[in-house]
N, C-alpha and C positions, 0 to 999 in steps of 0.2 A: 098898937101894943105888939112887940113884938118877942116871936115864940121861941120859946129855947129847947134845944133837947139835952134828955140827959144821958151822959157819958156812960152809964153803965149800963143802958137798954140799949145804945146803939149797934145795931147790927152788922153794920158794914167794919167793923174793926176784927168783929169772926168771921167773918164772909171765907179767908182764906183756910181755916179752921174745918168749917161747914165741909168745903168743897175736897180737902182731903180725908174726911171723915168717908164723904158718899165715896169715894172709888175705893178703899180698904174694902166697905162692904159690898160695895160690885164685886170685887176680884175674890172676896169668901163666898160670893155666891155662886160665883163661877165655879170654883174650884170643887166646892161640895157637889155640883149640876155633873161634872165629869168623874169626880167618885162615885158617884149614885148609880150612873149610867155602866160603868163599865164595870163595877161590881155584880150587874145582874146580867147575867148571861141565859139566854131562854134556848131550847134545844137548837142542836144543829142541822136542817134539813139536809145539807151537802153533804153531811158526813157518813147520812145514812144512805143517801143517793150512791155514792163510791162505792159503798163499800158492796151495795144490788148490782153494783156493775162490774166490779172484781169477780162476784160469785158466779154471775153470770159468762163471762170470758173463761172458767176455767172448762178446760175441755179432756172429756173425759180419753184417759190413754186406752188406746185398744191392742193388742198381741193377736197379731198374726197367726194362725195355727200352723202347725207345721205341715209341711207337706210332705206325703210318705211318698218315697219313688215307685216309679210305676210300675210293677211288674209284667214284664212282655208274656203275653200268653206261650204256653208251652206246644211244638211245633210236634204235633203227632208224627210215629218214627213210623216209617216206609219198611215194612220187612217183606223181603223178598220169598217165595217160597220155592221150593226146586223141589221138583221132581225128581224122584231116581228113577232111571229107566234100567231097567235086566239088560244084558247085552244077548240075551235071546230074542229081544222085541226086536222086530222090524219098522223102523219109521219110514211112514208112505208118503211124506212130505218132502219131496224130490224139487231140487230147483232145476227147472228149465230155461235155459238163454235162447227166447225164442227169435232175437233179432242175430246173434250170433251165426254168422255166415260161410266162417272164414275159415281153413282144413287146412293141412299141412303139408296136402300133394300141389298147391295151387304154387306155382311158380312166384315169387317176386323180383318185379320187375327191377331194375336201378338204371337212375339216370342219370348222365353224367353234367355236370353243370361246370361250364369252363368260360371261367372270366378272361375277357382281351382286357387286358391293361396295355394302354399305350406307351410306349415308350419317351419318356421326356429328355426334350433336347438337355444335355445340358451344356453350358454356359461355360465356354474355354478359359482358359486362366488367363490373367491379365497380369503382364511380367512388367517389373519397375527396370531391373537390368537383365540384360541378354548381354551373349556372346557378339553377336553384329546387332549393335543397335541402328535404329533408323536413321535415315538420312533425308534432308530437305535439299535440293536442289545441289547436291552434294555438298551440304556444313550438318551441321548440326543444331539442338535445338537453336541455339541463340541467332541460327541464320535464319530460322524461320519468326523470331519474336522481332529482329528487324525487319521481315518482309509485313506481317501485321501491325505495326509500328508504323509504316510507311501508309498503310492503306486505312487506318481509323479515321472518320470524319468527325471531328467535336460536335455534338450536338447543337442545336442553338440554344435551344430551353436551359441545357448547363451552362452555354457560356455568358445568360443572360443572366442568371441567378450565382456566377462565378462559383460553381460547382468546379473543383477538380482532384486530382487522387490516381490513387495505383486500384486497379483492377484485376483481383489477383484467380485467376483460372486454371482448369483442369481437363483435359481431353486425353483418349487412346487413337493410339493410328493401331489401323487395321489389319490383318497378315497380305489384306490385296492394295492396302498403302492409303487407305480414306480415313480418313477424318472423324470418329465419331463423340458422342457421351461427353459433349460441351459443355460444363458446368462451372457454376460461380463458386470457388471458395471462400474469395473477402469480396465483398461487390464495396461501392461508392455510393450509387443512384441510379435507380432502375433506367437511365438514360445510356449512358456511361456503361452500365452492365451489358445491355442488350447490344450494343456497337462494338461492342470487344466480342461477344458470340458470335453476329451474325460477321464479323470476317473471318475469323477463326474457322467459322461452318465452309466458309469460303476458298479454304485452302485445298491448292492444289494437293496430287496425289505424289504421297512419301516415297522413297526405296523402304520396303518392311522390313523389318527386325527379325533379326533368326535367332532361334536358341537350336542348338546340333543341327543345322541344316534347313530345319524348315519354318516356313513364317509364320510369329506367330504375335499376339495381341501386349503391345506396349505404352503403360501412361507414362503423359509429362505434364508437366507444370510451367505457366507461364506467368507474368506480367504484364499488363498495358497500360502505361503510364498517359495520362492526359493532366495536362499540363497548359495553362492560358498565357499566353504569348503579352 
């Protein structure tokens, strides 16, 4: 025999019916769970907690007192007192200077104190021209810057390092015809300088230079050329 259902009990035709019906009423029950809840608000513990903690932090303001300046004690005044004395009194209070020794018969002596200062040499004039200037072997300067000329030896140190130049000097002859106060005006190399002095020192003695008659101190100026060959 077989069973039939019937069309208007069967339930899988609302099935789809059913199934939107329940989530309508989930989501109104939802909805009403989160009115309920947020409608009831129960005290604020935190609010009162802040607000203990505000009261507390306020700090009460304090004023300074003022301060009065200080007044310096007052400096007791010193009064002198003076006696007047009558110019009939006698005062017995006599100063004596009992180290005082010294009277006005006693002779003073004075002594005489006399300084020797020596007498310093000084230092005759050194004449550029004179009336009779010097003479070398009877010429003049230039005869004696060829007789030095002739008699320089080139170093070897300069002529190895090809060192060479004008060596420009200065000397006074003497009122007894010597030689002195050899000096470098433009030097080259201490080589070079020192060979042009020590002939120079070398030279024979001048006829002296006179200014009115008597002889006296004259500079000149020379050259010595070195020159490598």
């Amino acid at each position: 025999m077989e069973i039939k259902k019937n069309e208007n009990v069967d339930l899988e035709k609302r099935k789809g019916i059913f199934f939107q019906l329940g989530l309508v009423i989930v989501l109104a029950l939802c909805l009403i769970a989160f009115e309920w809840t947020s409608g009831q608000k129960g005290p604020n513990e935190f609010a009162d907690l802040g607000e203990e903690a505000l009261e507390e932090e306020l700090i009460p303001i304090t004023e300074m007192p003022e301060q009065q300046p200080e007044i310096p004690p007052e400096v007791p005044k010193v009064t002198e007192l003076f006696e007047i004395v009558e110019d009939d009194v006698t005062i017995e209070n006599e100063i004596i200077f009992a180290d005082d020794e010294t009277s006005f018969d006693d002779e003073v002596q004075m002594y005489d104190f006399t300084i020797s200062e020596e007498e310093e040499a000084e230092e005759e004039e050194i004449f550029i021209v004179v009336e009779d200037m010097p003479t070398f072997r009877g010429g003049d300067v230039n005869k004696f810057r060829e007789w030095v000329q002739q008699r320089v030896k080139y170093p070897q140190i300069a002529a190895e390092n090809g060192i060479q130049g004008k060596v420009y000097l200065m000397f006074v002859v003497e009122p007894d015809g010597s030689v002195s106060n050899v000096s470098i005006m433009r030097g080259v190399d201490p080589a070079l300088d020192n060979e042009a002095i020590k002939v120079v020192q070398s030279s024979p003695k001048w006829a002296p230079g006179k200014q009115r008659g008597a002889p006296v101190r004259v500079r000149f100026s020379i050259t010595v050329n070195f020159q490598l060959q």
